[in-house]
Residue, then its C-alpha position, 0 to 999 in steps of 0.5 A: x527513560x520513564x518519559x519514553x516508556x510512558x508514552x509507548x505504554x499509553x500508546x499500545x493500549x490503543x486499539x488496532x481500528x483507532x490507528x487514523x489512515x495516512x493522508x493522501x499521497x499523490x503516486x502513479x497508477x498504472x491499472x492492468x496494460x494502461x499508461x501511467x496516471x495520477x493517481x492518490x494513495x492512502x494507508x492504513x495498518x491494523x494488526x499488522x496488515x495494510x490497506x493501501x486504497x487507490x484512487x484513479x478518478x472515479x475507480x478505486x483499487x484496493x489492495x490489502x495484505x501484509x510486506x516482508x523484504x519486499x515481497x507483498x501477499x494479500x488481495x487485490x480487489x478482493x482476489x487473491x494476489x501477489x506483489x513485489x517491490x521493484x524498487x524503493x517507492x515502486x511496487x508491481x501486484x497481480x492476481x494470482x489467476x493474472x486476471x489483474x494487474x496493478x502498479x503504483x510508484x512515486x513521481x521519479x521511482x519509476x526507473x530505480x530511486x534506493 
């Protein structure tokens, strides 16, 4: 049991901005009313909030807040904004004056994989 405690206690002493960002995963976009694009996803976490950063060729969107049971509250470009999860590996946001919208999904999510 020490072997496991140990670790976990040297690992919490680690600082939030220490934590590296994930590498790039290959996703779908789909920016506001255009048609679906690939598109590269990076995350990092820190204090418990995400930064999820898109990149579509030369645009980046950027969405950073926090996720419980699906639902996502944070911003989207810096304006406010909400999301939820339509499936597992397929997430909807929007700005709350609807001025924005963005969609990510993995190859094959885009109809519902649980």
């Amino acid at each position: 049991m020490k072997s496991i405690i140990i670790p976990f206690v040297a690992l919490a002493g680690l600082a939030p901005a220490a934590v590296p960002a994930q590498q790039s995963e290959r996703v779908r976009c789909v920016l506001d009313d255009g048609a679906p694009e690939p598109c590269s996803m990076s995350i990092v976490t820190r204090g418990g909030v995400r930064h999820l950063i898109f990149r579509l060729g030369n645009r980046q969107v950027k969405f950073v807040g926090r996720a419980q049971t699906g639902w996502w509250s944070g911003r989207l470009d810096g304006k406010p904004a909400m999301g939820f999860e339509r499936n597992r590996g397929h997430v909807v946001y929007s700005t709350n004056d609807l001025s924005r919208s963005f969609t990510w999904f993995y190859p094959g999510s885009e109809h519902g994989t649980y």
